[in-house]
N, C-alpha and C positions, 0 to 999 in steps of 0.2 A: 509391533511396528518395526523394529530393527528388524525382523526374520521380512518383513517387506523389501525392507530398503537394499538390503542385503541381495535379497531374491532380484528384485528390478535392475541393480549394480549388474549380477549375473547374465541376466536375459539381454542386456543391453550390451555387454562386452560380448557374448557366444553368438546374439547375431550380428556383429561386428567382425567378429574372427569370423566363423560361416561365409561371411560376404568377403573378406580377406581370403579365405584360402579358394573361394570359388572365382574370383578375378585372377587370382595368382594358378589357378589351376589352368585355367585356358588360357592365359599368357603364358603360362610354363610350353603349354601342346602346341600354341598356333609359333611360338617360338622355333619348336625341332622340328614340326611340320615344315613351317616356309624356310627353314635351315636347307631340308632334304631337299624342298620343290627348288630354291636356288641352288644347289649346286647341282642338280640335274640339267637345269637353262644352262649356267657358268657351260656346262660341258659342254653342250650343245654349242654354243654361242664362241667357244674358241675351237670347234671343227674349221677347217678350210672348206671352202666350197667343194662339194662334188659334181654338182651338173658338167664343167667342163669335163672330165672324163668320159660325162654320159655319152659327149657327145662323138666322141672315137666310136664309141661302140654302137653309135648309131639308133640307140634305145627309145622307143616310142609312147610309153605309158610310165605310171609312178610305180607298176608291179614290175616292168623289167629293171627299175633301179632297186629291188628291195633287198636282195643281197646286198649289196655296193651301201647301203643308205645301214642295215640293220649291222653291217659289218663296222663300218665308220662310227655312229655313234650309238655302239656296245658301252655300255657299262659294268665296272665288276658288282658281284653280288645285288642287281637288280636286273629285272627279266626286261625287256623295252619289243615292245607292239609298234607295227605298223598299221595304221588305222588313213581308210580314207577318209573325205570332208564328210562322207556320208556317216562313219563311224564304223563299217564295215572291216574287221580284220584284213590283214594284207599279208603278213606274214610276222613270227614272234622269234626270237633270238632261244629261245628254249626248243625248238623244233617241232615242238606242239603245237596242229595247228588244226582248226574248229571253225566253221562257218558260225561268225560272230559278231552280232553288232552292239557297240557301245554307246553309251547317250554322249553326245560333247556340247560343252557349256560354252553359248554363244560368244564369251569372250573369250574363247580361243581363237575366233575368226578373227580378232580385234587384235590378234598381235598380243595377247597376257598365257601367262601360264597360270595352269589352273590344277590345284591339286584337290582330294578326294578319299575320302578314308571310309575303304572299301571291307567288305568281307568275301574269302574265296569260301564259293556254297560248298566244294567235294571236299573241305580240309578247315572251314571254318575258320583260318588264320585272318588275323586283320592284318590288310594291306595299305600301303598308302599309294595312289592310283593318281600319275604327274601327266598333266597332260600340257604338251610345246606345241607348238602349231611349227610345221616344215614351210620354208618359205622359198618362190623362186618366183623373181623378177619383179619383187612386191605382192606377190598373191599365196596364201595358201593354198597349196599343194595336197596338203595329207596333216595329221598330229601323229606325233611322236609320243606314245604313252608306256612311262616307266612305272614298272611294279616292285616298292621296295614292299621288305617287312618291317611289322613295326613291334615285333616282340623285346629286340633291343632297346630301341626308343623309348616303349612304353614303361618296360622296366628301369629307367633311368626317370621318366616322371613319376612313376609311384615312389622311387626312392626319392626324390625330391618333396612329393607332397607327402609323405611320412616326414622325413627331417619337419617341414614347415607344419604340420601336426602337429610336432613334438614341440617346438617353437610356441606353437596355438597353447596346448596345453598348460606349460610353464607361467602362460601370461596370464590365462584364465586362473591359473592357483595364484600368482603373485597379488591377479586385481579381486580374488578373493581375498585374500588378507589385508588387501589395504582396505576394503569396503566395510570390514568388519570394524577396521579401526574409522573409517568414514562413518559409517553407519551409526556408531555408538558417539561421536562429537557430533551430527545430529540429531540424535532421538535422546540423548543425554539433558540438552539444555530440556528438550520439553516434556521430560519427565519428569525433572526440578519444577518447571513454570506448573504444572499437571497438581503435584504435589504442594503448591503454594496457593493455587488454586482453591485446592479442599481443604488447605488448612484455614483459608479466608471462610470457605463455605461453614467452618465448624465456628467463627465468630473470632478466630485467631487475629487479629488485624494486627498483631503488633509483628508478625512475621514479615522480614525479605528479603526478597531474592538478592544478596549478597554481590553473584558473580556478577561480570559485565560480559554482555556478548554482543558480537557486531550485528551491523546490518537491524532488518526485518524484527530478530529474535531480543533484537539488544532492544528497539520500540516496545515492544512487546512484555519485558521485563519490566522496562522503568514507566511505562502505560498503568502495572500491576500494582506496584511499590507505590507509583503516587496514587493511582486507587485505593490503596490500605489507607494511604497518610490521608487523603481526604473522609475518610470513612470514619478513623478515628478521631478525625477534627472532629466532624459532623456530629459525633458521638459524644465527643466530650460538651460538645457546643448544646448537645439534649440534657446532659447531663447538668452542665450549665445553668438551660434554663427551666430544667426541673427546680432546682435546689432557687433560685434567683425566683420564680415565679411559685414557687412553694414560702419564702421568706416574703415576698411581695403582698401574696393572700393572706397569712397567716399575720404579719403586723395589724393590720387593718380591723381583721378581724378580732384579733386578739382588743385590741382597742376598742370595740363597738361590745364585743360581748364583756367587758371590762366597765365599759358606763353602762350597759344595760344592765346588770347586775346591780351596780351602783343607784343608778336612778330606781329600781326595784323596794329600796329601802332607803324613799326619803326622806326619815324623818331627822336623821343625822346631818341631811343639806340644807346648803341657803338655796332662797332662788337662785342667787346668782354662779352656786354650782353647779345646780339642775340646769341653768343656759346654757352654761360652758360645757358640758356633757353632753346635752344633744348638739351643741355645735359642735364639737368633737365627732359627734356620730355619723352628723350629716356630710365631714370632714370626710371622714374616712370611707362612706359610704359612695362619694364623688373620685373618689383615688379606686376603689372597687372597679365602677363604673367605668371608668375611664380603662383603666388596666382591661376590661371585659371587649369594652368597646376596640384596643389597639388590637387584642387577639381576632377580634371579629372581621374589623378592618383587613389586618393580613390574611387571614384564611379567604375571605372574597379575592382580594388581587390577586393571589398566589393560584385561586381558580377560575381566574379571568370572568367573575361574576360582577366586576362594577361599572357601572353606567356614567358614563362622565355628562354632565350636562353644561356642555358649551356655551358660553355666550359669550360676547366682546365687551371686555372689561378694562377697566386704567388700572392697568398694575400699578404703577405708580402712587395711587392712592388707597390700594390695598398693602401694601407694603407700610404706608406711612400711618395706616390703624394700627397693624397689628404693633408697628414702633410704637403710637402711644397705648398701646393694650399692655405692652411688658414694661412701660417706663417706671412704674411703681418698684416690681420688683428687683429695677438693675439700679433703683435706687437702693434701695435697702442694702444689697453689696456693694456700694459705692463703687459703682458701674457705670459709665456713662456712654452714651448711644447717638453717635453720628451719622445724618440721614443724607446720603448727596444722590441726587434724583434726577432724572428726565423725564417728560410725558413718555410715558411709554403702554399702547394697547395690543392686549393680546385677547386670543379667543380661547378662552378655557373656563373650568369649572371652578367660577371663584371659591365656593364653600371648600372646594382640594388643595387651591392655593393656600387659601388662610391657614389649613393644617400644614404644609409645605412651610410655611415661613414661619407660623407659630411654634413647629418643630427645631429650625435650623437655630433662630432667636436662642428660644430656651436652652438650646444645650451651650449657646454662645454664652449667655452669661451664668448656666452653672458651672461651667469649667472657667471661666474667665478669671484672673487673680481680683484679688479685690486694691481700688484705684485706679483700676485700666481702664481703656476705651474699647469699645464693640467701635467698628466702623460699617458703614451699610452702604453699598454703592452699586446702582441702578443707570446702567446706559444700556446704549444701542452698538450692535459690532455684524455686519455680514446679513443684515438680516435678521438680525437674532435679540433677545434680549437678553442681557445679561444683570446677573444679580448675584452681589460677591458680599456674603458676608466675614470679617475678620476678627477676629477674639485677638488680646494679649495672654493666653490662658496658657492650661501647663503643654497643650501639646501630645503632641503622638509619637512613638517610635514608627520610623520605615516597615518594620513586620508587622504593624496592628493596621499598619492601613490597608495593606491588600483585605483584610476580612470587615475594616468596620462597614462596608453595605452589606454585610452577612444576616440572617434573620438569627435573633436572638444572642448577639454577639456584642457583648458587652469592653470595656477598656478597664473597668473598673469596676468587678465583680461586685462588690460590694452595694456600686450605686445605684439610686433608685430606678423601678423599671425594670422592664422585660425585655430589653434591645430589640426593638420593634421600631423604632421613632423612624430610621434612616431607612430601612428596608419598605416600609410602605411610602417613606417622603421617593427612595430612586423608582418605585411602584407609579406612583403618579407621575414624575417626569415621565418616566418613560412614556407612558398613556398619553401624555401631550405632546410626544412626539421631539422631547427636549431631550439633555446629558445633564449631569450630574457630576461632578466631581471635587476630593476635597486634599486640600495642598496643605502638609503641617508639618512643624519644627519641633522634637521633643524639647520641653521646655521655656520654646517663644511663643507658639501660639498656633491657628487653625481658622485657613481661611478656606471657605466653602463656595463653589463657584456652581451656580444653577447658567443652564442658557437653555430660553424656551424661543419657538420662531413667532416673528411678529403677526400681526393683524395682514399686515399688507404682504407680504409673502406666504400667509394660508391664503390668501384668495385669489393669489396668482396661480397655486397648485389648485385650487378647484376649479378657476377657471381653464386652466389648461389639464386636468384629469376627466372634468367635467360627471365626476361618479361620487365627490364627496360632498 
């Protein structure tokens, strides 16, 4: 890639000079050209008239003035032709004289001088070929055409576009050496990004790209780095809840094949331990179950395989079962549970809801201190229902909140569960078209704010979609 960037630096400076010395070329030429073609005019243009002479001498045509005309404006070291309007020779200041006609370029009739960069056939010299238009009484008359050479000339351009050669050259070596240093700051960053790359592809995640670099290539780096770091979240987060979902199964189980073995040999039980055994069993066989049922749950949402079955329901008195469904146990942690309510209907899949709030509930009063209040509070805002539940409990730190909607992301390694509860409760918001979010203080507490749209504002949207 550097022998690219390198090469294109190249190709892009040498057709740059190219076009540099070929614009400077033909300004250098049309330069000493129209240099020569004016001071031929100049010369011309400060003769005194001749026609008053002509006329002493009585002369009739522009061939009796051509002595008089080729003698007046003679030039040193250029030959100068009398040519008529036709182009016809007239006579040459060199003495050689040839029945000859010349092309002349209509603006010469226009009053311009016109030059011509001729070749002589018998001597093959390049000439430059001036052609004046002779003027008397506002009319042309004849052209006045001078013949310099241009072997001087031209040699004084090649010595110029050699110097500016040599100028070309220098610049093309100098912008070769910067390019190499261009080239390598950058093909450098992405041969590092290249190499971090493969080192992610080899499972290296703990690798990263250190340097910072601007622009484009600096996205690009820190795009990488927080790819690794989410990877290894992710990673640790399996690892997680391998180890979390592996102690989940294995209590339970351990427990049932603990009384089955037991109940196997009862002759050392009472009844009353043979009950307690299988309610033990049927205990832990419900915690099984359940744990089966969360994994099954998230793998449908997360494959958008669940079918919500809508109908219009009083939230408000779904809320206030599931209240007395967990009063028992927020008694037992001397818990207590404040209900403040509105009529409030919404059109959603009550048996999702009841998971919904049976979820947010539970974790309210397992984290919740024991003495405190859960508060539960059910109004209307925007159209919207709103449903805030608040714990006095221990709380979150600010870095645990961005991942606790995480699948399988627990605050408390330890606690019971798969961290599944909130990732399929923001699953089902979502699905009804609501948000989700939870507000907490390490150490004061954790209030959880659901807002789903009401009854009357879904069926403003179906009346005016008219497709749902």
């Amino acid at each position: 890639m550097k022998r690219k960037v390198i090469l294109y630096f190249m190709i892009i400076i040498l057709l740059t000079l190219s076009l540099v010395m070929t614009v400077f070329g033909f300004a250098l030429t049309n330069y000493y050209y129209q240099g020569i073609a004016g001071t031929f005019r100049n010369h011309v243009e400060a003769i005194n008239p001749i026609w008053e002479k002509g006329n002493e001498f009585n002369y009739g045509s522009l061939e009796d003035y051509s002595d008089l005309i080729i003698k007046s404006y003679q030039y040193n070291r250029a030959e100068l032709q009398l040519l008529s309007n036709d182009g016809e020779l007239i006579q040459s200041s060199s003495g050689f004289y040839e029945e000859k006609t010349y092309s002349i370029d209509p603006k010469v009739f226009s009053y311009e001088t016109i030059y011509k960069k001729e070749v002589i056939q018998q001597t093959g010299e390049k000439v430059l070929a001036v052609y004046i238009p002779l003027i008397l009484d506002g009319q042309v008359v004849g052209v006045l055409r001078y013949v310099s050479t241009l072997a001087n000339v031209d040699e004084v351009i090649q010595h110029f576009l050699k110097f500016g050669m040599m100028i070309c050259v220098g610049v093309a070596i100098v912008v070769f050496l910067i390019s190499l240093r261009l080239a390598d700051s950058i093909v450098r960053p992405f041969k590092e990004i290249i190499q971090h790359t493969r080192e992610l592809s080899k499972g290296r995640f703990e690798k990263r790209i250190k340097e910072t670099y601007p622009h484009e290539l600096g996205e690009m780096s820190n795009t990488l780095n927080y790819m690794a770091d989410e990877i290894v979240k992710m990673d640790r987060l399996k690892t997680d809840f391998i180890s979390s979902i592996s102690h989940e199964l294995r209590t339970p189980l351990t427990g049932i094949k603990g009384w089955v073995e037991t109940i196997e040999s009862p002759e050392d039980l009472t009844e009353q331990e043979v009950k307690f055994g299988l309610r033990m069993i049927r205990s832990e066989s419900e915690r099984l179950m359940k744990l089966v049922e969360d994994l099954l749950d998230f793998s449908r949402y997360e494959s958008n395989r669940i079918t919500l079955n809508q109908v219009e329901l009083n939230f408000d008195r779904l809320v206030y079962e599931v209240t007395l469904q967990l009063q028992k146990r927020a008694k037992d942690k001397n818990v207590s549970i404040v209900l403040e309510s509105v009529p409030v209907r919404l059109f959603a899949d009550g048996d999702k809801m009841r998971q919904v709030i049976l979820n947010l509930l539970d974790n309210a009063i397992k984290f919740s201190k024991k003495n405190s209040e859960i508060l539960i509070n059910l109004y209307e805002r925007n159209h919207f229902a709103v449903l805030e539940i608040s714990d006095k409990g221990i709380g979150m730190k600010q870095e645990e909140l961005r991942y606790i909607m995480d699948s399988f992301y627990k605050v408390d390694s330890k606690s019971i569960g798969a961290g599944l509860g909130l990732a399929i409760t923001r699953n089902i918001i979502t699905k009804h078209g609501g948000m989700i979010d939870v507000l907490s203080q390490f150490g004061e507490g954790t209030t959880v704010v659901i807002q789903l749209p009401l009854v009357k504002n879904l069926v403003e949207e179906i009346d005016n979609d008219g497709k749902r």
